[in-house]
C-alpha positions as CSV (number, residue, x, y, z in Angstrom):
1,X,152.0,62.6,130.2
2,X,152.1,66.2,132.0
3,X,152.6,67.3,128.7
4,X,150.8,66.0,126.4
5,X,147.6,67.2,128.7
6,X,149.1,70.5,128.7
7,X,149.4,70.4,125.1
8,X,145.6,69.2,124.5
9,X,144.0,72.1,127.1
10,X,146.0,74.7,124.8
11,X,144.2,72.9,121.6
12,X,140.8,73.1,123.1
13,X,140.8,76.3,124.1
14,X,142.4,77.6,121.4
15,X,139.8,75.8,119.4
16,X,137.2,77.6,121.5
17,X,138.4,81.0,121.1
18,X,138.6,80.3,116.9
19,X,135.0,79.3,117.3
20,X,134.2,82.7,119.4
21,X,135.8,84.7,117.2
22,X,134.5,82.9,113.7
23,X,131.2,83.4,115.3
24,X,131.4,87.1,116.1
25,X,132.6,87.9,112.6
26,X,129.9,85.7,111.1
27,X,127.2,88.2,113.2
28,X,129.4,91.5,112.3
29,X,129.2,90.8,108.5
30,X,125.3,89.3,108.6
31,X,124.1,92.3,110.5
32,X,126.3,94.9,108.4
33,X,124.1,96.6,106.1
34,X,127.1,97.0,103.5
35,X,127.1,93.2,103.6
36,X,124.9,92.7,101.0
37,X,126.1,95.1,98.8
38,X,129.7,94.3,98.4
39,X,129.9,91.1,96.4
40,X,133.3,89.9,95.1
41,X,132.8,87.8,92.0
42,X,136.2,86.2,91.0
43,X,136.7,85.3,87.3
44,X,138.8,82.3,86.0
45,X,141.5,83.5,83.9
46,X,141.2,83.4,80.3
47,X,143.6,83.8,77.4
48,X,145.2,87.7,77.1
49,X,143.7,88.0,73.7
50,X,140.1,87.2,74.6
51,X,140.6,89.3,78.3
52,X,141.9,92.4,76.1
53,X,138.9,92.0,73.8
54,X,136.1,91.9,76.9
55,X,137.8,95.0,78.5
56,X,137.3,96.8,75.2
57,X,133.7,95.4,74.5
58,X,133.1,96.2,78.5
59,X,134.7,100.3,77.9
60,X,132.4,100.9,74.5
61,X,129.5,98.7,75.8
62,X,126.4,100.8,77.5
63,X,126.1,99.6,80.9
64,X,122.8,98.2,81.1
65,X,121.3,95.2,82.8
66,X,120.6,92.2,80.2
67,X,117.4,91.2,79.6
68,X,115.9,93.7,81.8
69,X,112.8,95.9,81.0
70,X,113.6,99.8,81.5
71,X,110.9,100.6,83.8
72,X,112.2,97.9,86.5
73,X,114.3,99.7,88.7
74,X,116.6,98.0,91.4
75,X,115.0,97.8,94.8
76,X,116.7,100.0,97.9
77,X,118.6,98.4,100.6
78,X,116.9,97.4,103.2
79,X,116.5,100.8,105.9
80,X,117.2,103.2,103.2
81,X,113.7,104.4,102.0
82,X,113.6,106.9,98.9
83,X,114.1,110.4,99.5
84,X,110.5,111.8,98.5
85,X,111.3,115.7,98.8
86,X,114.1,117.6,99.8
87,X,113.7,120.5,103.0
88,X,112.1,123.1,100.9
89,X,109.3,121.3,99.7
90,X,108.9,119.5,102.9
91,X,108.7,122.8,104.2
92,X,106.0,123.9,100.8
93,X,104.3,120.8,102.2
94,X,103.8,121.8,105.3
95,X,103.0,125.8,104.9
96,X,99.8,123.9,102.2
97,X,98.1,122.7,105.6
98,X,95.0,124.7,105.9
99,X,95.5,124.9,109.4
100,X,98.9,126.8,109.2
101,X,97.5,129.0,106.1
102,X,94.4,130.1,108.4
103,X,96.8,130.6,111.6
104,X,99.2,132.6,109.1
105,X,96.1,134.9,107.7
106,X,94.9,135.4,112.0
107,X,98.1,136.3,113.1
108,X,98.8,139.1,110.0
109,X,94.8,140.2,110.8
110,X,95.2,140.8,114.6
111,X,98.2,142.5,114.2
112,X,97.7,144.6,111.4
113,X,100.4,143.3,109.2
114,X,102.9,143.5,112.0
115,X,103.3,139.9,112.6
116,X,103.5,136.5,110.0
117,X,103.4,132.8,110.4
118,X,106.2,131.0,109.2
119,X,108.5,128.1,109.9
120,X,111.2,127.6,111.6
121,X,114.0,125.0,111.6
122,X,114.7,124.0,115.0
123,X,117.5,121.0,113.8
124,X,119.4,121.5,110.7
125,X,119.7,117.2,111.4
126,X,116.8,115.3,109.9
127,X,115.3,113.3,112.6
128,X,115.2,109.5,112.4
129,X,111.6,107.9,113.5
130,X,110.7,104.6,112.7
131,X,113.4,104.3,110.0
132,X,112.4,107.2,108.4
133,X,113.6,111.1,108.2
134,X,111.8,114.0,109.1
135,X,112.7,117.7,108.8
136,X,112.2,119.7,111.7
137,X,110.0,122.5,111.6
138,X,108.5,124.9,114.2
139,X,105.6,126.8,112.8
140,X,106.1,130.8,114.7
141,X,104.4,133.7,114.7
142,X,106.9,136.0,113.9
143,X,107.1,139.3,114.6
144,X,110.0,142.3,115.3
145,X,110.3,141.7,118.8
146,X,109.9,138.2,118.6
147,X,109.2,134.4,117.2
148,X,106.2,132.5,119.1
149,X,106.1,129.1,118.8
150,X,102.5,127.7,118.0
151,X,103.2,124.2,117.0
152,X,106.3,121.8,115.9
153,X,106.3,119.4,113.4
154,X,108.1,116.6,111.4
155,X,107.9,115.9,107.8
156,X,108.9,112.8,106.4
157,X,111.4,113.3,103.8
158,X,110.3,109.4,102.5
159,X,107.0,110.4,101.7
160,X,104.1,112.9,102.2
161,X,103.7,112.0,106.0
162,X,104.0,115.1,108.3
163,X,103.7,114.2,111.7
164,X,103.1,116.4,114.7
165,X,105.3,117.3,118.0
166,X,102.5,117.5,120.9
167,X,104.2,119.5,123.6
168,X,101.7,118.3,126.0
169,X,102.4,115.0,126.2
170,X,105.6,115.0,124.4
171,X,104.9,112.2,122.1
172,X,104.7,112.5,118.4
173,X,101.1,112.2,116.8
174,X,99.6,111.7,113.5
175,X,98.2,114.6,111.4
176,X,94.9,112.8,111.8
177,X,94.8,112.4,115.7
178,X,96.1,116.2,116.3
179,X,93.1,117.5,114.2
180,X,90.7,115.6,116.0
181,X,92.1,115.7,119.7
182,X,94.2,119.1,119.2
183,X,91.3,121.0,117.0
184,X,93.7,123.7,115.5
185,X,91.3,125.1,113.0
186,X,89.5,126.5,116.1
187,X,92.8,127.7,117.1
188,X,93.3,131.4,117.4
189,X,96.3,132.5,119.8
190,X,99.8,131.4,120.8
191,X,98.5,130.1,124.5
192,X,95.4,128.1,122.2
């Protein structure tokens, strides 16, 4: 009888530790973001000669999606969004603000050509927000002695969002809010 209870607490907890560890896998693959996109579809086997003759139609076959209109075009995973633009027009994007084309066309006027505005990386590593990626930029008035940082700002690589850096507060605020609590076209000095 010593036995046999022995032999049914090893079954149960055996049992339990299977369930623990079915369950922890079942979580691993459901939250994996590869989960979705590996599929393994298992055909039945057919005949050699019919097999032979779908590998040949499947190597001079174009690869296209049956019944399927040329404009649709697969969606992305999910937390992937399209890359929009790459660093250098993010960077294009960013030097178009009015605000930084007055502030470059200021800082060349008071110092007689001596000093430009221009940007500068400050993390080769695209920044992750919200999902998204955002280039790192420092907008500096640049000069030969040195680079004075006005302002810092992300640009979203996943669309035309450009977001901006307030060193104040250190929280990241909209285009829209930092023009009308920051006022930079009134801006006219590093300290501003």
């Amino acid at each position: 009888m010593e036995l046999s209870k022995q032999s049914s607490r090893k079954l149960i907890i055996a049992g339990a530790v299977t369930t623990v560890v079915a369950l922890g896998l079942a979580a691993y693959f459901a939250a994996s973001p590869s989960a979705e996109s590996q599929v393994t579809v298992q055909v039945p086997a057919a005949s050699s000669a019919s097999a032979s003759k779908a590998a040949s139609a499947a190597k001079t076959a174009p690869a296209a999606a049956p019944h399927r209109p040329a404009d649709i075009k697969d969606p992305l995973p999910p937390g992937e969004p399209k890359a929009v633009r790459n660093k250098e027009q993010g960077a294009a994007a960013l030097m178009a603000l009015p605000e930084l084309q007055a502030w470059s066309s200021l800082i060349e006027k008071n110092s007689g050509g001596k000093a430009h505005g221009g940007l500068l990386e400050y993390d080769p590593m695209p920044r992750k927000l919200n999902g998204k990626s955002y280039w790192q930029f420092s907008y500096v008035e640049n000069s030969a002695e040195s680079a004075l940082r006005w302002e810092s700002f992300l640009v979203s690589s996943n669309d035309d969002e450009i977001l901006v850096e307030d060193a104040s507060s250190d929280e990241v605020i909209s285009l829209a809010r930092w023009r009308r609590e920051k006022h930079p076209a009134k801006r006219t000095a590093v300290d501003n």
